[in-house]
PDBQT receptor file of N, H, CA, C and O in Angstrom, charges set to zero:
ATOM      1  N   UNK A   1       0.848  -1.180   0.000  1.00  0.00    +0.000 N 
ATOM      2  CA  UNK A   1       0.000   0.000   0.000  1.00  0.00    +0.000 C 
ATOM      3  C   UNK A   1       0.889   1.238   0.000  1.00  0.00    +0.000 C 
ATOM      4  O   UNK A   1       1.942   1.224   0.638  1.00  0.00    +0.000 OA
ATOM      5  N   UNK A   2       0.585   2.081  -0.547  1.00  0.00    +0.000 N 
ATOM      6  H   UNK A   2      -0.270   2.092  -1.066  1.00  0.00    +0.000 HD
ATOM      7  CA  UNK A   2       1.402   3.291  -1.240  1.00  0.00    +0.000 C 
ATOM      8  C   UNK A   2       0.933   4.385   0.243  1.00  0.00    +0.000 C 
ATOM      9  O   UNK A   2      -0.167   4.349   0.794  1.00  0.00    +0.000 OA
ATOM     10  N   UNK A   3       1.876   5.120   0.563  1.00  0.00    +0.000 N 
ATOM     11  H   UNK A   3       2.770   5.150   0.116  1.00  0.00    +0.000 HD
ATOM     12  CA  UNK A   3       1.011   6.080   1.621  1.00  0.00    +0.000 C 
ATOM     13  C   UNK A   3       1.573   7.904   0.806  1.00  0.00    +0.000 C 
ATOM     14  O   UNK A   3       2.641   8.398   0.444  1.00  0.00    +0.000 OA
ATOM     15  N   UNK A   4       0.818   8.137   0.830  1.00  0.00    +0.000 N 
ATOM     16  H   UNK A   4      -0.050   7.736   1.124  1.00  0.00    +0.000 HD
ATOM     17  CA  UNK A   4       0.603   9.321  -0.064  1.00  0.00    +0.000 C 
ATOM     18  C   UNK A   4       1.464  10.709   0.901  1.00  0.00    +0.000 C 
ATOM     19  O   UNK A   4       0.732  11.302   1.693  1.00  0.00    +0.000 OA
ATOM     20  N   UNK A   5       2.626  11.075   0.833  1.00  0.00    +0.000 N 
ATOM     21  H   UNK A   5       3.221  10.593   0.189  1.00  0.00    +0.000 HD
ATOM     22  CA  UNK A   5       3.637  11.899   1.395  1.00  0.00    +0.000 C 
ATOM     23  C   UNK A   5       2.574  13.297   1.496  1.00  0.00    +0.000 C 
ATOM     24  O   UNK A   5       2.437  13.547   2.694  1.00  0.00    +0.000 OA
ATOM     25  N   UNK A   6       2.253  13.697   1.150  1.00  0.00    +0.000 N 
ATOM     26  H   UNK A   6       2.365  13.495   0.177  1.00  0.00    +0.000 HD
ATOM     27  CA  UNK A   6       1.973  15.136   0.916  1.00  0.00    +0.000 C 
ATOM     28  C   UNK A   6       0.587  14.828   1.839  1.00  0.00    +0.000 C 
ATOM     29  O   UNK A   6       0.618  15.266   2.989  1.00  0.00    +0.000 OA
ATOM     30  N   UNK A   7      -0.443  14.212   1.471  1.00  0.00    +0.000 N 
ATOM     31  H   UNK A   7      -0.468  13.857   0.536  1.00  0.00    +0.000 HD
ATOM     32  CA  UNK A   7      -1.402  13.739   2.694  1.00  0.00    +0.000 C 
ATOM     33  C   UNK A   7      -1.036  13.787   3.916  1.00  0.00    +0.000 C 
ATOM     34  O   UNK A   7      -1.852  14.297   4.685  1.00  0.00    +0.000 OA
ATOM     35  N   UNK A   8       0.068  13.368   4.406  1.00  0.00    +0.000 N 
ATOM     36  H   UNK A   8       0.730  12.954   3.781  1.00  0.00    +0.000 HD
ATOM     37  CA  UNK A   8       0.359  12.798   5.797  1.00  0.00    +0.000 C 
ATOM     38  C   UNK A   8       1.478  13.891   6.295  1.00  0.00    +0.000 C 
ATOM     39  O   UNK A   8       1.886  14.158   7.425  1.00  0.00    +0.000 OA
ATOM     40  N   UNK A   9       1.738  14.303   5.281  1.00  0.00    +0.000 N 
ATOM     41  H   UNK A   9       1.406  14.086   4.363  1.00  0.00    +0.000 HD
ATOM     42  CA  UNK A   9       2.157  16.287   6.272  1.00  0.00    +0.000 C 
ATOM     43  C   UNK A   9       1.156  17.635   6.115  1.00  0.00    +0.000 C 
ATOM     44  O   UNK A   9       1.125  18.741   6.655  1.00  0.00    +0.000 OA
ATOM     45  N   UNK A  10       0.324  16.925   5.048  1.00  0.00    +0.000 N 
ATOM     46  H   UNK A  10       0.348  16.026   4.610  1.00  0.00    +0.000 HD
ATOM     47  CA  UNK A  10      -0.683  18.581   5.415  1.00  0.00    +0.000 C 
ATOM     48  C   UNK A  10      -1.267  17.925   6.709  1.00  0.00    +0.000 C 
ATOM     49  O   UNK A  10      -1.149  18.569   7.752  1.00  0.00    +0.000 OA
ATOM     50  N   UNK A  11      -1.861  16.755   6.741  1.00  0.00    +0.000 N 
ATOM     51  H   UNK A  11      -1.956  16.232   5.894  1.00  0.00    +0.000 HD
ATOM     52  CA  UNK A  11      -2.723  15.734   7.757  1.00  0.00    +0.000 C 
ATOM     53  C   UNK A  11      -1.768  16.238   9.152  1.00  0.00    +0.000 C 
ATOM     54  O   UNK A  11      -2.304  16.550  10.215  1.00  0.00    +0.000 OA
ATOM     55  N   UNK A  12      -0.552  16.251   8.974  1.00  0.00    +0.000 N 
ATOM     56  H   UNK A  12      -0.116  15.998   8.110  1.00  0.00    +0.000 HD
ATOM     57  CA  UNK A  12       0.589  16.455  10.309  1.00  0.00    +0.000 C 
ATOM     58  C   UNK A  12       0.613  17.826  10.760  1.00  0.00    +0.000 C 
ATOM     59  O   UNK A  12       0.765  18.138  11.941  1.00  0.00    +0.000 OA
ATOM     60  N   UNK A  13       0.453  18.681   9.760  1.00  0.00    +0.000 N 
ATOM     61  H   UNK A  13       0.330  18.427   8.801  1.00  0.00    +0.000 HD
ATOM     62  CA  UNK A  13       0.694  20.213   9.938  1.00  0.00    +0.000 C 
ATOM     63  C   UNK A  13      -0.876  20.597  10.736  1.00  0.00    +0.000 C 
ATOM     64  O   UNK A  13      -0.761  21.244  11.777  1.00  0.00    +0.000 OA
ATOM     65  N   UNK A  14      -2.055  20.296  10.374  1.00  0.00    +0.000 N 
ATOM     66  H   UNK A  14      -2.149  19.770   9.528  1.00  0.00    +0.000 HD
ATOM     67  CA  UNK A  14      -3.517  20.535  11.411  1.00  0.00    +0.000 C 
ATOM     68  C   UNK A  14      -3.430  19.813  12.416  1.00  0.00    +0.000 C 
ATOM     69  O   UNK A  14      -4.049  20.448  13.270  1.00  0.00    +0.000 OA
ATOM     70  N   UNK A  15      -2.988  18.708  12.966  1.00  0.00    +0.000 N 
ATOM     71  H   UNK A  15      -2.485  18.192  12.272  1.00  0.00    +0.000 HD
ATOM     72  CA  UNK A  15      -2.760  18.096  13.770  1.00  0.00    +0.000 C 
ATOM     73  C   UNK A  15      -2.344  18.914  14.825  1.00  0.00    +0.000 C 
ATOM     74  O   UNK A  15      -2.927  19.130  15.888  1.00  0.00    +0.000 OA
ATOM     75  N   UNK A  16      -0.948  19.478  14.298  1.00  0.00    +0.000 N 
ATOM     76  H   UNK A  16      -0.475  19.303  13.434  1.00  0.00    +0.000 HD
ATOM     77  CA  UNK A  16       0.102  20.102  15.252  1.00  0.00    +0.000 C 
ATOM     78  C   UNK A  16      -1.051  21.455  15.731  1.00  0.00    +0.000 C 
ATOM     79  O   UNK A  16      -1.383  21.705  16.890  1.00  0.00    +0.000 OA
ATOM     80  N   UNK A  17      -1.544  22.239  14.400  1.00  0.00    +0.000 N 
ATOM     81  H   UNK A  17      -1.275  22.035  13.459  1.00  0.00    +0.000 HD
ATOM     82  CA  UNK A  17      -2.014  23.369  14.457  1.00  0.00    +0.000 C 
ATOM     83  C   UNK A  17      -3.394  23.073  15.647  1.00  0.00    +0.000 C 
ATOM     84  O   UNK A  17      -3.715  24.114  16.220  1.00  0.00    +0.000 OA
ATOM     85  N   UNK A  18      -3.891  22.317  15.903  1.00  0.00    +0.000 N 
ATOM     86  H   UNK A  18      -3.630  21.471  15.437  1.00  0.00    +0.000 HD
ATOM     87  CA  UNK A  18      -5.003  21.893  16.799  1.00  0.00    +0.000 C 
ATOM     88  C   UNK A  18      -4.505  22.017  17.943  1.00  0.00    +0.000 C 
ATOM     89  O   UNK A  18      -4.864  22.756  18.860  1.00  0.00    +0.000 OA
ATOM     90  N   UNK A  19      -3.616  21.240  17.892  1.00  0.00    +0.000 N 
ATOM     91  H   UNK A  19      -3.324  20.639  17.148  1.00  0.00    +0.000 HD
ATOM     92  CA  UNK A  19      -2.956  21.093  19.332  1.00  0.00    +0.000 C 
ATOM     93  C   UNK A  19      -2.347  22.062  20.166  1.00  0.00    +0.000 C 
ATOM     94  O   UNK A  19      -2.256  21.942  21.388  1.00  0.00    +0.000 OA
ATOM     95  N   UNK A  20      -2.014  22.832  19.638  1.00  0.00    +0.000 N 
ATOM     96  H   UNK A  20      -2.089  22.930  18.646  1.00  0.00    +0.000 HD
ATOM     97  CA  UNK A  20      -1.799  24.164  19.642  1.00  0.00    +0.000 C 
ATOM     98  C   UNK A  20      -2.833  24.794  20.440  1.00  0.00    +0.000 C 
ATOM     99  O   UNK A  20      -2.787  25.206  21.599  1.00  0.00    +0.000 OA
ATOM    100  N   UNK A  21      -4.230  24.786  19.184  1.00  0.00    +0.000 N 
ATOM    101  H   UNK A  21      -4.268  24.452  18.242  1.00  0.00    +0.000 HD
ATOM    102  CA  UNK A  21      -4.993  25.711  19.536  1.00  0.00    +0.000 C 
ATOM    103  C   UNK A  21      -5.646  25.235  21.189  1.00  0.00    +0.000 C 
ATOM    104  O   UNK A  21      -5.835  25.900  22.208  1.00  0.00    +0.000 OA
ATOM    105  N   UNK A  22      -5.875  23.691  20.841  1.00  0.00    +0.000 N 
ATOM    106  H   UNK A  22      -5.721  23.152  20.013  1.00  0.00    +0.000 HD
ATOM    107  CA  UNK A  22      -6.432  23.477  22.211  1.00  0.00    +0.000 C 
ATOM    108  C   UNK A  22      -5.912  23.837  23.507  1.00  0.00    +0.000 C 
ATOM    109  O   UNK A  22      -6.554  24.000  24.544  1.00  0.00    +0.000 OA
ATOM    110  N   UNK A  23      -4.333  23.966  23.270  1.00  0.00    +0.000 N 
ATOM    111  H   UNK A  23      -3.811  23.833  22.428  1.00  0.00    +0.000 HD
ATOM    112  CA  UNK A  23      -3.386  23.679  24.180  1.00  0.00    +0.000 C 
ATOM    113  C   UNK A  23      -3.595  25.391  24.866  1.00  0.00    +0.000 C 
ATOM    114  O   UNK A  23      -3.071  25.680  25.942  1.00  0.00    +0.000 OA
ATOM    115  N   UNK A  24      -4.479  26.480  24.013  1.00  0.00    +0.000 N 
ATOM    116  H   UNK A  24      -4.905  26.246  23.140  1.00  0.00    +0.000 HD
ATOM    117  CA  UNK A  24      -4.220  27.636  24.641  1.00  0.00    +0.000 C 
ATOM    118  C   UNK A  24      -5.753  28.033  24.680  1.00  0.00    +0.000 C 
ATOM    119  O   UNK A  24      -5.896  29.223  24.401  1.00  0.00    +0.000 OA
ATOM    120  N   UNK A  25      -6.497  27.616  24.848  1.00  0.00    +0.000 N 
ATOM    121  H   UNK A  25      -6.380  26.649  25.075  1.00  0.00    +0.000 HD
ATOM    122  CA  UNK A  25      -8.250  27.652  24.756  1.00  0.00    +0.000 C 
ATOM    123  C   UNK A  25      -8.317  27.364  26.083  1.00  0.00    +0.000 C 
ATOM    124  O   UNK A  25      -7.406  26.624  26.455  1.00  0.00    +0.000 OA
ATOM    125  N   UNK A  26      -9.047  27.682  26.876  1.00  0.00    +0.000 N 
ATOM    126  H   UNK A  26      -9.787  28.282  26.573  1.00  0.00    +0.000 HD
ATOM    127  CA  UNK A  26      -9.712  27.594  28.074  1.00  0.00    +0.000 C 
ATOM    128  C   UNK A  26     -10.946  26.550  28.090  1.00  0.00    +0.000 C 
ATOM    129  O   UNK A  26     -11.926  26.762  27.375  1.00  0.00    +0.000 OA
ATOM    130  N   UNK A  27     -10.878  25.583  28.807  1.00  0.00    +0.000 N 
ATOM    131  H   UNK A  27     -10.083  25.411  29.388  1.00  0.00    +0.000 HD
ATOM    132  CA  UNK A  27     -12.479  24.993  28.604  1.00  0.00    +0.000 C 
ATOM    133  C   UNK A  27     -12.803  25.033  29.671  1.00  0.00    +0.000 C 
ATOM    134  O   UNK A  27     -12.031  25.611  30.436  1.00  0.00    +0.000 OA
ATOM    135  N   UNK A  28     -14.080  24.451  30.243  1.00  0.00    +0.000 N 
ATOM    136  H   UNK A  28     -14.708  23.982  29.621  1.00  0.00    +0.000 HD
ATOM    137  CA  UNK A  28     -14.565  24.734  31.609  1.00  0.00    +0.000 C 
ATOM    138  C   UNK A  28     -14.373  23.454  32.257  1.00  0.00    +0.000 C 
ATOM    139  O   UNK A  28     -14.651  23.405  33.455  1.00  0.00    +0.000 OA
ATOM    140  N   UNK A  29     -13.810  22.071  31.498  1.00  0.00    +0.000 N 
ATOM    141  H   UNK A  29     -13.584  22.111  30.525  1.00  0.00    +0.000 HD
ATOM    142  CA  UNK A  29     -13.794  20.980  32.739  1.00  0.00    +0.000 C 
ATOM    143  C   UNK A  29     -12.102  20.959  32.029  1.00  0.00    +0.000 C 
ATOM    144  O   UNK A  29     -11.794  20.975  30.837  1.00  0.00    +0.000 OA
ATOM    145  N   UNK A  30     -11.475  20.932  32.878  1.00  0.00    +0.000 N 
ATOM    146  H   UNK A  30     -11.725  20.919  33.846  1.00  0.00    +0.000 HD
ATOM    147  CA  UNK A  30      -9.953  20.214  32.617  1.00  0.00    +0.000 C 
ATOM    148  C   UNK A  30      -9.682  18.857  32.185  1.00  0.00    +0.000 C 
ATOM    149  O   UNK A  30      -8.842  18.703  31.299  1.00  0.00    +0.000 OA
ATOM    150  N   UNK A  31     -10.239  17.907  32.652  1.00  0.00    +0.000 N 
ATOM    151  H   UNK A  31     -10.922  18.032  33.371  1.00  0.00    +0.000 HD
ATOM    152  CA  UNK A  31     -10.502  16.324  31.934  1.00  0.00    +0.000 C 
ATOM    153  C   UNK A  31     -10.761  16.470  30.214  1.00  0.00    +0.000 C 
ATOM    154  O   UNK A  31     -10.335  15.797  29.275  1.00  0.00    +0.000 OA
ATOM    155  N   UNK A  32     -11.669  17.680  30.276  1.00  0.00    +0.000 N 
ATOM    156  H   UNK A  32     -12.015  18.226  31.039  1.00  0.00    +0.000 HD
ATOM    157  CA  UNK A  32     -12.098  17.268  28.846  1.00  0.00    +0.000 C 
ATOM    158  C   UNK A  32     -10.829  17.783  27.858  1.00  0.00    +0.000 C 
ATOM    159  O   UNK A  32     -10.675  17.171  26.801  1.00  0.00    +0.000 OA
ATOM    160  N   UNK A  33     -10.047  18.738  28.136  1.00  0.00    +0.000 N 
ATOM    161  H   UNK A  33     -10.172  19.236  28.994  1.00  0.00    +0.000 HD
ATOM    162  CA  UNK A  33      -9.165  19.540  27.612  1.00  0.00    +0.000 C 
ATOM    163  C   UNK A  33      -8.097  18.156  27.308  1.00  0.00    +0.000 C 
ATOM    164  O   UNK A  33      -7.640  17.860  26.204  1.00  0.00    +0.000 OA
ATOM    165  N   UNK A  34      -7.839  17.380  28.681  1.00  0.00    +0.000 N 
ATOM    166  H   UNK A  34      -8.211  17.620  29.578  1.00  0.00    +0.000 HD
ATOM    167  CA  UNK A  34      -6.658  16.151  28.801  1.00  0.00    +0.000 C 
ATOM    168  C   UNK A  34      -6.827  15.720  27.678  1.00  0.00    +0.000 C 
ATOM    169  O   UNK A  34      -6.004  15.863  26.774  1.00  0.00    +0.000 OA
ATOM    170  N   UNK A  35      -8.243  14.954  27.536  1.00  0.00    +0.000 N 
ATOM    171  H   UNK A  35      -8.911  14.838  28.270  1.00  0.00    +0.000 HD
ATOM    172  CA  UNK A  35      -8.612  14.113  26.985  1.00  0.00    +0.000 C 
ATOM    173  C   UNK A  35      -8.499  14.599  24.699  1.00  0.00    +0.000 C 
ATOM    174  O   UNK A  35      -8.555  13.869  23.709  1.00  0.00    +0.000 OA
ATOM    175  N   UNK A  36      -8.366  15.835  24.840  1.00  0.00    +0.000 N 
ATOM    176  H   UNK A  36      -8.321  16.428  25.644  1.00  0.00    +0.000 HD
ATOM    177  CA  UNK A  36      -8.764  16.189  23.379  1.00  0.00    +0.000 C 
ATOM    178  C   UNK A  36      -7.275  16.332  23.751  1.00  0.00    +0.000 C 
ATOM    179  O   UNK A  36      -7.047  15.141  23.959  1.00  0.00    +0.000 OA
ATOM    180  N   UNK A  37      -6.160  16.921  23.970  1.00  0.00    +0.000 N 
ATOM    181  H   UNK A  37      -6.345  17.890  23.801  1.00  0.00    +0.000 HD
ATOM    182  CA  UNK A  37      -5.245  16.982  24.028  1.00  0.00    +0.000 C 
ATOM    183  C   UNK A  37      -4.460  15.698  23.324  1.00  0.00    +0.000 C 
ATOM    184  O   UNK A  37      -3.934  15.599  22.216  1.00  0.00    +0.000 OA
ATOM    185  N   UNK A  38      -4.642  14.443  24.780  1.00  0.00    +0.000 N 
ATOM    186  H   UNK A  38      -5.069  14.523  25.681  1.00  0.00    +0.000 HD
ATOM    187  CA  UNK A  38      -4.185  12.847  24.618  1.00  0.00    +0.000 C 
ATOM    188  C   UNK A  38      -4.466  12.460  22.856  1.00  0.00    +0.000 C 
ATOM    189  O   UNK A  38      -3.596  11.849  22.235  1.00  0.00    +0.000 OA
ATOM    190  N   UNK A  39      -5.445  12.787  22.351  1.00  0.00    +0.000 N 
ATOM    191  H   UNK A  39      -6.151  13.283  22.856  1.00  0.00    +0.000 HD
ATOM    192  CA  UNK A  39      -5.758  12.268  21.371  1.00  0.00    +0.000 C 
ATOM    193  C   UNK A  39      -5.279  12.723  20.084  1.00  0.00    +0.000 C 
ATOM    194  O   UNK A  39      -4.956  11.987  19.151  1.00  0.00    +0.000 OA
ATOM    195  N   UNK A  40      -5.242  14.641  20.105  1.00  0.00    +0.000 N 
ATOM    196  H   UNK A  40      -5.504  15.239  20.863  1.00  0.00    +0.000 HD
ATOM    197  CA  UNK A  40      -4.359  14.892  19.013  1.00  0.00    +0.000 C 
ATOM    198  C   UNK A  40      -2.889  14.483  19.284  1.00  0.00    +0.000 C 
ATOM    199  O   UNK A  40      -2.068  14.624  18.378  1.00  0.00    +0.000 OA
ATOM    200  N   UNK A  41      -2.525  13.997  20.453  1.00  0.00    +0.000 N 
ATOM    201  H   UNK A  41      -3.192  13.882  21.189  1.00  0.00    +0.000 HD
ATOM    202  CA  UNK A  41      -0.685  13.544  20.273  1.00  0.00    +0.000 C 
ATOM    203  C   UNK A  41      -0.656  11.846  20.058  1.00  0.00    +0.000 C 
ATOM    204  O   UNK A  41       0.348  11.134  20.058  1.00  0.00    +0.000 OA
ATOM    205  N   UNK A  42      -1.627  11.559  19.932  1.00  0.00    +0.000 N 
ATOM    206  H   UNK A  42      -2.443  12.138  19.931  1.00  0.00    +0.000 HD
ATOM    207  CA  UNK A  42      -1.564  10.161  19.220  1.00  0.00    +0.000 C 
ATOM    208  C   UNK A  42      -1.840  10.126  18.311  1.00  0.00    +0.000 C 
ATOM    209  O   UNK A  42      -1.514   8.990  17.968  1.00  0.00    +0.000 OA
ATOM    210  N   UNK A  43      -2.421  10.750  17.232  1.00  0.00    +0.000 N 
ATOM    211  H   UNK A  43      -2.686  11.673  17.511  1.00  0.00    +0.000 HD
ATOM    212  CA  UNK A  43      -3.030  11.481  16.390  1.00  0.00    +0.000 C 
ATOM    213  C   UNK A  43      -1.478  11.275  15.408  1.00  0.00    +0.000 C 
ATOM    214  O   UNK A  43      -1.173  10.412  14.585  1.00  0.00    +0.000 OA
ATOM    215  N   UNK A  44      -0.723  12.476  15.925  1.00  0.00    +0.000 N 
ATOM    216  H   UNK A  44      -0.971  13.177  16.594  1.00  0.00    +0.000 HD
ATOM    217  CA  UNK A  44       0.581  12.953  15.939  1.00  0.00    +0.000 C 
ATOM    218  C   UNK A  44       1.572  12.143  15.557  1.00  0.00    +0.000 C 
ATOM    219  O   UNK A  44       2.269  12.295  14.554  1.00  0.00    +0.000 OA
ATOM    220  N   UNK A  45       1.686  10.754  16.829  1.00  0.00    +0.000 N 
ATOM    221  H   UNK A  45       1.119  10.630  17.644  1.00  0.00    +0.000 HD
ATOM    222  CA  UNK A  45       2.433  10.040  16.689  1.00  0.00    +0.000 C 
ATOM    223  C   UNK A  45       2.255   8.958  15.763  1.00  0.00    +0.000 C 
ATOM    224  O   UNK A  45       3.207   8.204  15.566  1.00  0.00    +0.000 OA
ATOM    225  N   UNK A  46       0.994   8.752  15.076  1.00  0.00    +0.000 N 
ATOM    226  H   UNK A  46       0.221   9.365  15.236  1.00  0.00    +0.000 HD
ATOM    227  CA  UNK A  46       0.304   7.765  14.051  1.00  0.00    +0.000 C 
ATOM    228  C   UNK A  46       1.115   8.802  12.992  1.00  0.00    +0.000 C 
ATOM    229  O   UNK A  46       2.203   8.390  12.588  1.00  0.00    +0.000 OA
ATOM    230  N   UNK A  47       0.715   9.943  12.584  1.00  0.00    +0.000 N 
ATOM    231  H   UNK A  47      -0.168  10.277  12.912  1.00  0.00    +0.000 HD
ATOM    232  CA  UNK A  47       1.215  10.625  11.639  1.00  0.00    +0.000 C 
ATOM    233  C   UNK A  47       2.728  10.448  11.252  1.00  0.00    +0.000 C 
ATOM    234  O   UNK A  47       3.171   9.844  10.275  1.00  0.00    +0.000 OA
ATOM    235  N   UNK A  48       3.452  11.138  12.279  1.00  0.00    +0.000 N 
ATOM    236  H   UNK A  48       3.092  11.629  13.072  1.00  0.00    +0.000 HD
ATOM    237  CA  UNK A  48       5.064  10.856  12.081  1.00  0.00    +0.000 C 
ATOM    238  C   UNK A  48       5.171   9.136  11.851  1.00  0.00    +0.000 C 
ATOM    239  O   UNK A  48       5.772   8.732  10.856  1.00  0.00    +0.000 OA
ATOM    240  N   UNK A  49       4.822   8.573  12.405  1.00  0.00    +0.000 N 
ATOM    241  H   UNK A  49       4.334   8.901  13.214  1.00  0.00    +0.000 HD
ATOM    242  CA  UNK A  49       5.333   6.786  11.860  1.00  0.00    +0.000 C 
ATOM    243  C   UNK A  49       4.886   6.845   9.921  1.00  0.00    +0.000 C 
ATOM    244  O   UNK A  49       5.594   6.600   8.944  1.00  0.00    +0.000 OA
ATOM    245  N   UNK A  50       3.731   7.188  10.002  1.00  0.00    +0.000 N 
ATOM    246  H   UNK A  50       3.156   7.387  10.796  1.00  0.00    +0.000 HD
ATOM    247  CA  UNK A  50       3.388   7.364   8.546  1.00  0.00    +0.000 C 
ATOM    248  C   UNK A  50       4.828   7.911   7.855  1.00  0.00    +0.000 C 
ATOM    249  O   UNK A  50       5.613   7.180   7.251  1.00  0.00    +0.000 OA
ATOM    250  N   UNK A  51       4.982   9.192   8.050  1.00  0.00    +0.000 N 
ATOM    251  H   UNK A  51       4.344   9.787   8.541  1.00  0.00    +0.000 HD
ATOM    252  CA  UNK A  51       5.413  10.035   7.563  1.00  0.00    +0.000 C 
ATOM    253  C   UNK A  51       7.150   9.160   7.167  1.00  0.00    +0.000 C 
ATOM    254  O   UNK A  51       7.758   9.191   6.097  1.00  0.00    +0.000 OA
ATOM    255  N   UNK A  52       7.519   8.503   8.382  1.00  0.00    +0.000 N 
ATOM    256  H   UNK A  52       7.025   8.478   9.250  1.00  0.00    +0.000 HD
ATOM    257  CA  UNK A  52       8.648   7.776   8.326  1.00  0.00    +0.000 C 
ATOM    258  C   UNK A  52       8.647   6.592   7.034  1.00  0.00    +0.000 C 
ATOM    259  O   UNK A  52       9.378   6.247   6.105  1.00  0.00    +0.000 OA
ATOM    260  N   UNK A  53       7.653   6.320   7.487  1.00  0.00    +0.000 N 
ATOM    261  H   UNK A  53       7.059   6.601   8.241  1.00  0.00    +0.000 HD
ATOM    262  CA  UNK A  53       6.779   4.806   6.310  1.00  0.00    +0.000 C 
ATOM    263  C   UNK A  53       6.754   5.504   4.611  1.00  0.00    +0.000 C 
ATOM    264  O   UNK A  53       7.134   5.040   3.536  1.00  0.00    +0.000 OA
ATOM    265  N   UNK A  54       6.160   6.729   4.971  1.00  0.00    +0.000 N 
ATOM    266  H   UNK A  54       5.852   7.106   5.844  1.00  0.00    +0.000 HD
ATOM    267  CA  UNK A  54       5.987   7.205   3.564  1.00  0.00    +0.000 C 
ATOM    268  C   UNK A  54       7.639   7.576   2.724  1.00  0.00    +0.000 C 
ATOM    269  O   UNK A  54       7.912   7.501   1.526  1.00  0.00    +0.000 OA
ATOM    270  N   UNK A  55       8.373   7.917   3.706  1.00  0.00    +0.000 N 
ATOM    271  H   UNK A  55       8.151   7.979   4.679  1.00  0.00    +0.000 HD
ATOM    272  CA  UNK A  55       9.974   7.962   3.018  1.00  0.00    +0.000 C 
ATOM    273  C   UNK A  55      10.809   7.125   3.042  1.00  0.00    +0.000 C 
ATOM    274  O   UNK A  55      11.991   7.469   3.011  1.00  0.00    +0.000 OA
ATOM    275  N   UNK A  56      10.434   5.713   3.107  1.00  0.00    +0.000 N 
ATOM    276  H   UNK A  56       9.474   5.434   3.132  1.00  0.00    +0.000 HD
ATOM    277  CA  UNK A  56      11.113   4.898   2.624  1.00  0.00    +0.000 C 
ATOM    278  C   UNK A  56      10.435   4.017   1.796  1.00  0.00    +0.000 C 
ATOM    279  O   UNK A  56      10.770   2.857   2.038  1.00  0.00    +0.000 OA
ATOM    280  N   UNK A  57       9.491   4.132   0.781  1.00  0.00    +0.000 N 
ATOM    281  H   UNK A  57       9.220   5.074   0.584  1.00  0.00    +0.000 HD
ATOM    282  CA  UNK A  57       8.886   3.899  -0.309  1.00  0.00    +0.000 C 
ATOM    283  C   UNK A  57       9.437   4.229  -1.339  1.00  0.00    +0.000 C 
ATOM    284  O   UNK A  57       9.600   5.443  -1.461  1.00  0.00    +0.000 OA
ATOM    285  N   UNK A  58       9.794   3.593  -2.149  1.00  0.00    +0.000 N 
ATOM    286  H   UNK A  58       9.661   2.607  -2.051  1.00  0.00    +0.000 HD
ATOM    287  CA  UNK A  58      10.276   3.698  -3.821  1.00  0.00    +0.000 C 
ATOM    288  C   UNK A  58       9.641   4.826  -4.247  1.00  0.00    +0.000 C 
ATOM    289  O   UNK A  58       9.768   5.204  -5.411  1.00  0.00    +0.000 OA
TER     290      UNK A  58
């Protein structure tokens, strides 16, 4: 399966940009903030393995 380079860094670049945003947004329960947080950095770390995967493809 071919993984498409340019997909999986715009896909990496909103990722980051989310995380970001969440990371400076105020919400009213702190759990929920953890929790959207936890998920864009796994998010993240699925991406970069891609991203690794995608540059060593022919």
């Amino acid at each position: 399966m071919k993984i498409n380079k340019d997909l999986v860094d715009a896909s990496l670049m909103l990722s980051i940009i989310s995380l970001v945003l969440t990371g400076t947004t105020e919400f009213s329960d702190a759990t929920q903030k953890l929790i959207v947080i936890i998920l864009l950095a796994v998010l993240i770390v699925v991406l970069v393995i891609c991203r690794v995967l995608s540059g060593r493809q022919p």
